[in-house]
MMTF fields as JSON, N, C-alpha, C and O atoms, coordinates in Angstrom:
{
  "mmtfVersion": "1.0.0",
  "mmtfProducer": "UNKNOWN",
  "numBonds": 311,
  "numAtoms": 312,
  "numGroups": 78,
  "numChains": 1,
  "numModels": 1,
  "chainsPerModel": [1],
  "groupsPerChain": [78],
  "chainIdList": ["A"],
  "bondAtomList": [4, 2, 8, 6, 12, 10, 16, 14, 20, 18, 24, 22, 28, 26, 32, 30, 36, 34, 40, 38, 44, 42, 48, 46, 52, 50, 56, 54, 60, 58, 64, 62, 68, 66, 72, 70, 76, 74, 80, 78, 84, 82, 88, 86, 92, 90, 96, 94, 100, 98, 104, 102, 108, 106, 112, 110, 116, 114, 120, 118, 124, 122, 128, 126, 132, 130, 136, 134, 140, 138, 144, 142, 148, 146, 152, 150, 156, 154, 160, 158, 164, 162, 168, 166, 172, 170, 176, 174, 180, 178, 184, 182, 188, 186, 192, 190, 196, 194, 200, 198, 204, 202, 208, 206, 212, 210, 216, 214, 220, 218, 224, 222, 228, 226, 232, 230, 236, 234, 240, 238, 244, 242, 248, 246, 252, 250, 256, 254, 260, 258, 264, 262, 268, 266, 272, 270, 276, 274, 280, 278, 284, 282, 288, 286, 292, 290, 296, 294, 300, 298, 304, 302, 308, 306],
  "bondOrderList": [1, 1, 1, 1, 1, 1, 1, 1, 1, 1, 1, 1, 1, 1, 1, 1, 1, 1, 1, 1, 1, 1, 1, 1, 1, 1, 1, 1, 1, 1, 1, 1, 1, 1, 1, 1, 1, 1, 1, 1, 1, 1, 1, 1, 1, 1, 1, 1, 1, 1, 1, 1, 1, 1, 1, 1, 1, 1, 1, 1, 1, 1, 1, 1, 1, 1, 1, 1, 1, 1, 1, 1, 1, 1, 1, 1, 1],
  "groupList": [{"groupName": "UNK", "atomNameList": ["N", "CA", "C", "O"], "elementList": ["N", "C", "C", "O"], "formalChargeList": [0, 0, 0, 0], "bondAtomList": [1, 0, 2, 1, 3, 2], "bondOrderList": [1, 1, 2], "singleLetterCode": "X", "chemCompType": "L-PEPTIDE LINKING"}],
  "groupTypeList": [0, 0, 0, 0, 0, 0, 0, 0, 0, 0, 0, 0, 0, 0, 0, 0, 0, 0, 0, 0, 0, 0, 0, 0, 0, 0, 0, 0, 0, 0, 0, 0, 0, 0, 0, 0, 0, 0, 0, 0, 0, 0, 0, 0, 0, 0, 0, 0, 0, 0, 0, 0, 0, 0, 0, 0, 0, 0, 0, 0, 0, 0, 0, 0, 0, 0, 0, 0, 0, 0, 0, 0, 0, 0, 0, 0, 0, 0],
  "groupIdList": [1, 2, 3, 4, 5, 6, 7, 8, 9, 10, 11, 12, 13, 14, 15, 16, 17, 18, 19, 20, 21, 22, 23, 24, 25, 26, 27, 28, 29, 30, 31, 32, 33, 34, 35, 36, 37, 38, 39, 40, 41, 42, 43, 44, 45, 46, 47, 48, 49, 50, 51, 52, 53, 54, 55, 56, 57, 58, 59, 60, 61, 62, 63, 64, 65, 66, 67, 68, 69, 70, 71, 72, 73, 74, 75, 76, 77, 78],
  "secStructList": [7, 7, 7, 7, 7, 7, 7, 7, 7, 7, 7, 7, 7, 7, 1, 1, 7, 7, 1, 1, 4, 4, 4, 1, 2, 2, 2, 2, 2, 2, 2, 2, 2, 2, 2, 2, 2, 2, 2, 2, 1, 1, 7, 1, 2, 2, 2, 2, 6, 6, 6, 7, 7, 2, 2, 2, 2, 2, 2, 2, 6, 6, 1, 7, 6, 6, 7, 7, 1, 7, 7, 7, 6, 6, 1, 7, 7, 7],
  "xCoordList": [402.455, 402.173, 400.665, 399.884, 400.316, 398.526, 398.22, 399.286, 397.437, 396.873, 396.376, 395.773, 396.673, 395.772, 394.838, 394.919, 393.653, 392.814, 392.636, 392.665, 392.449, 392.958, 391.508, 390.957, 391.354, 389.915, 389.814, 390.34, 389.134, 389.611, 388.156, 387.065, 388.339, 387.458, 386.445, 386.832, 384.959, 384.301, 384.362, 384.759, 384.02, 383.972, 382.853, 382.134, 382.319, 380.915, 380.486, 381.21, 379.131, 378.733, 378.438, 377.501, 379.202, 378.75, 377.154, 376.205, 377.423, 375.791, 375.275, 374.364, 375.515, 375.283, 374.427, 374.603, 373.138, 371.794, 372.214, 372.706, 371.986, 371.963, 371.345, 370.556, 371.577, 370.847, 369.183, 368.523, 368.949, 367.803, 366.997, 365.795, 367.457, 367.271, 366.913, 365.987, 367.339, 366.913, 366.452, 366.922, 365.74, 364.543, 363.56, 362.511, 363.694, 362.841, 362.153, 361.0, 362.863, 362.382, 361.78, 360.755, 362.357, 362.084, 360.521, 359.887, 360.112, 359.251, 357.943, 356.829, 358.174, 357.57, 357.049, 355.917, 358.146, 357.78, 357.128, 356.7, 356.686, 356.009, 354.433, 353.518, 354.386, 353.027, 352.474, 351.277, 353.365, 352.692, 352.289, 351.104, 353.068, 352.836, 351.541, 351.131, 350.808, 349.991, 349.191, 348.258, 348.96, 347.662, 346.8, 345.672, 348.72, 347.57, 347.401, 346.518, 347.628, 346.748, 345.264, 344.165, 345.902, 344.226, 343.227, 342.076, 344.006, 342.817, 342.563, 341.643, 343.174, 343.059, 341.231, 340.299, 341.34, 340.673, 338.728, 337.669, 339.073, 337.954, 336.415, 336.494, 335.561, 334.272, 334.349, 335.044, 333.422, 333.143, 332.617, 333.027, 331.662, 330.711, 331.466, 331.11, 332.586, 333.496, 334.674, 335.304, 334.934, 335.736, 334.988, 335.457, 333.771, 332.955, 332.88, 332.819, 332.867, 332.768, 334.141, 334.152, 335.267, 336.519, 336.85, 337.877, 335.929, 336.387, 337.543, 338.117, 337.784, 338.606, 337.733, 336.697, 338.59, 337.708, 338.964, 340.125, 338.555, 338.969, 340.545, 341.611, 340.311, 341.949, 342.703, 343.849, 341.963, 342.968, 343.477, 344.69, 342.751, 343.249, 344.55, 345.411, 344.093, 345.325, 346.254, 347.358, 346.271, 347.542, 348.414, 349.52, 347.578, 348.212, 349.091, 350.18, 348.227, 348.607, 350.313, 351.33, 349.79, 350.95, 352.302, 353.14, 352.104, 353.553, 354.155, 353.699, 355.783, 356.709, 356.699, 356.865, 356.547, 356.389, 357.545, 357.341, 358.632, 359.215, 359.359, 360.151, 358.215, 357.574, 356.97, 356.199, 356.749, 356.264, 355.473, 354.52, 356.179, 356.079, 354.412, 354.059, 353.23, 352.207, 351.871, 352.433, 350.652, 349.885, 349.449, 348.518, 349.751, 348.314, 347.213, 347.376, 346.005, 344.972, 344.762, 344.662, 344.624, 343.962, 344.837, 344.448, 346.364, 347.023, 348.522, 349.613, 348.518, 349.026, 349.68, 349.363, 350.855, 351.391, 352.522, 352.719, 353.25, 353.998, 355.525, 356.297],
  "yCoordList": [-84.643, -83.436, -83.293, -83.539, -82.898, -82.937, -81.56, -80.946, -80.945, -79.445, -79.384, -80.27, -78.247, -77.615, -76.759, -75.609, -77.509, -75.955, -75.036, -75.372, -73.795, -73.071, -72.065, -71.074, -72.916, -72.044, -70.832, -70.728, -70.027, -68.922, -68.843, -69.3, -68.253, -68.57, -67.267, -66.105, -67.794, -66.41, -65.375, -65.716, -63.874, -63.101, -62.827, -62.502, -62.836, -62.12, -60.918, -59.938, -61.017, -59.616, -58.484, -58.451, -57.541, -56.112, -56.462, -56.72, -56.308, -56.237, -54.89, -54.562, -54.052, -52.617, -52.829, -53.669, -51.872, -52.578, -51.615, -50.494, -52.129, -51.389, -50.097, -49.721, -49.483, -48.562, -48.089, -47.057, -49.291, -49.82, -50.363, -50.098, -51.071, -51.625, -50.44, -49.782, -50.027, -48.899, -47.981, -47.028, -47.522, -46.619, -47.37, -46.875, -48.613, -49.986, -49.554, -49.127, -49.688, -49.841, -48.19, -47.951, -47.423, -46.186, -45.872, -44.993, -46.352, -46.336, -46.92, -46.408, -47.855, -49.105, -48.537, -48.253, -48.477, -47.155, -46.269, -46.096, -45.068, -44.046, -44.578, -43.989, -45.83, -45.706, -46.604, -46.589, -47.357, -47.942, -46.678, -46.493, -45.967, -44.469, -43.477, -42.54, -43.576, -43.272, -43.68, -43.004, -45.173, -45.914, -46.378, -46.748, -45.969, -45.974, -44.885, -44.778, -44.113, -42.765, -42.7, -42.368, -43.297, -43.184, -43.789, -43.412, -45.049, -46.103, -45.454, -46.01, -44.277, -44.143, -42.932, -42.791, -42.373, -41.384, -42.007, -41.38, -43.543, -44.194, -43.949, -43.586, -44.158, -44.142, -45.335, -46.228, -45.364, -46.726, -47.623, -48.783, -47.157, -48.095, -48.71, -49.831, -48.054, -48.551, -49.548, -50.247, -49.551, -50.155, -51.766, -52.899, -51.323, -52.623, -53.412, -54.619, -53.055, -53.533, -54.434, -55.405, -54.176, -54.288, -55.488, -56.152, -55.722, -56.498, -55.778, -56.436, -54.217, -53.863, -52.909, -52.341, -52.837, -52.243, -50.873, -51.07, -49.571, -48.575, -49.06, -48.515, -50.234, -50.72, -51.075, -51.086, -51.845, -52.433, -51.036, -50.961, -50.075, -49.6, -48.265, -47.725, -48.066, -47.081, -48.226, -47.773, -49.568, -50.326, -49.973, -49.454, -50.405, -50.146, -48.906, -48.892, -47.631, -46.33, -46.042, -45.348, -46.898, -46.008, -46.925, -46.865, -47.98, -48.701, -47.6, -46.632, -48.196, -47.15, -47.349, -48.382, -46.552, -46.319, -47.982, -48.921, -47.654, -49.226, -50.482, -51.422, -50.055, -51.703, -52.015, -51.071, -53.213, -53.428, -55.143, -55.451, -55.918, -57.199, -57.331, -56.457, -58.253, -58.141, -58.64, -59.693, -57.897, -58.019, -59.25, -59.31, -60.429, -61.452, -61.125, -61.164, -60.78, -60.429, -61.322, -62.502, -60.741, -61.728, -62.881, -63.831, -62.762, -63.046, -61.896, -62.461, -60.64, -59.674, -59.268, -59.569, -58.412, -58.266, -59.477, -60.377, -59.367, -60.212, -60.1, -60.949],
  "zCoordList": [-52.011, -51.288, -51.141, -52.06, -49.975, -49.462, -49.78, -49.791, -49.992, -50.205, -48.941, -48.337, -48.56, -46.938, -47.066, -47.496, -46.567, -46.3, -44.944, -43.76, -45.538, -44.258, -43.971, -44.452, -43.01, -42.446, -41.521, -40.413, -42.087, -41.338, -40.056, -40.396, -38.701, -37.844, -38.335, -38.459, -38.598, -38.65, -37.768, -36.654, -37.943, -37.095, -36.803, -37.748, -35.599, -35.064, -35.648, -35.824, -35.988, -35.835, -35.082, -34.284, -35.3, -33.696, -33.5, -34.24, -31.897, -31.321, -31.712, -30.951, -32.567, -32.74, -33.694, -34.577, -33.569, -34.58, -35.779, -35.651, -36.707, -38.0, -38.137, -37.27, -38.982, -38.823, -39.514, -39.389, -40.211, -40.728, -39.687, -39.705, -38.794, -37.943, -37.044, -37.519, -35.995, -35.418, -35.99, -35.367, -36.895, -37.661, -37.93, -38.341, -37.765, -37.487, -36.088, -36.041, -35.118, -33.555, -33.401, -32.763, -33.893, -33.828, -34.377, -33.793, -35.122, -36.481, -35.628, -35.737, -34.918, -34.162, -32.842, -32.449, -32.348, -31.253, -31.07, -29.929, -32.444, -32.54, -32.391, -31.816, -33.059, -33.825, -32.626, -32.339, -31.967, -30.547, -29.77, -29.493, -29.477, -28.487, -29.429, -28.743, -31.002, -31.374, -31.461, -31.893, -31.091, -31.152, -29.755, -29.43, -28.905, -27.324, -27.227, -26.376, -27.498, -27.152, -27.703, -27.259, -29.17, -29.661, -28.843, -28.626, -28.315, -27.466, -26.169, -25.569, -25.432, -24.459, -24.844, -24.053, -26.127, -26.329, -26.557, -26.573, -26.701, -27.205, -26.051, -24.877, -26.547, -25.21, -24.883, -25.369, -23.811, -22.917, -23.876, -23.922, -24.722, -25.369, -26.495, -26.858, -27.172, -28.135, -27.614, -28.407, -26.096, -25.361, -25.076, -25.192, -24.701, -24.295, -25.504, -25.272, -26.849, -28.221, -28.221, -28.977, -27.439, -27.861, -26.925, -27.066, -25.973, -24.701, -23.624, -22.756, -23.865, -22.789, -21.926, -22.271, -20.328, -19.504, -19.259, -19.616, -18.643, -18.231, -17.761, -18.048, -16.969, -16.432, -16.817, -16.366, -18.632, -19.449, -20.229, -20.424, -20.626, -20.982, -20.533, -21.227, -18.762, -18.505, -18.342, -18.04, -18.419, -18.196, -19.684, -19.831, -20.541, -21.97, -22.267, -22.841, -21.639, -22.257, -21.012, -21.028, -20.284, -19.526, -19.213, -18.313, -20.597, -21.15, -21.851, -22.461, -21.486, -22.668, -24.07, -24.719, -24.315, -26.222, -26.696, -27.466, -25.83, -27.211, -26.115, -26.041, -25.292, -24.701, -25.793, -25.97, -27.174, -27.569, -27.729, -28.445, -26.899, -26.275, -25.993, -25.202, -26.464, -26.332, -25.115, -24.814, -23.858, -22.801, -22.885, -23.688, -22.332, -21.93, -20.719, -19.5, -21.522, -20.717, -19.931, -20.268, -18.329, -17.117, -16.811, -16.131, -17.465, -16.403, -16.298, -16.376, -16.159, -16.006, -16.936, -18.086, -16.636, -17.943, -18.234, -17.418, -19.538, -19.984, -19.709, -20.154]
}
């Protein structure tokens, strides 16, 4: 007599984000939507320090908070 093994097919995991997970994106989100603001508040002369110009920065500020995917400068957005 042969012994059988009996494999069971895994089950997927729900595409439904955890909920760790989304207080993650949430969390991520805020502080992107608090740091372009901050950058929007900066002077010229602190901007020129930074290598950004007036255009880089209303491009930045006026992404959505959980766009968080990084800009490649000078060749548009990503």
């Amino acid at each position: 007599m042969s012994a059988r093994t009996v494999c069971r097919p895994r089950v997927a995991s729900p595409a439904v984000p955890s909920l760790a997970g989304l207080w993650d994106g949430l969390r991520r989100a805020w502080v992107a939507h608090r740091t372009r603001r901050q950058l929007r508040e900066l002077d010229d002369h602190l901007l020129r320090d930074l290598g950004l110009s007036r255009a880089d920065v209303a491009r930045e500020v006026s992404r959505a908070p959980w766009d968080l995917d990084p800009v490649q400068r000078g060749r548009g957005t990503a």
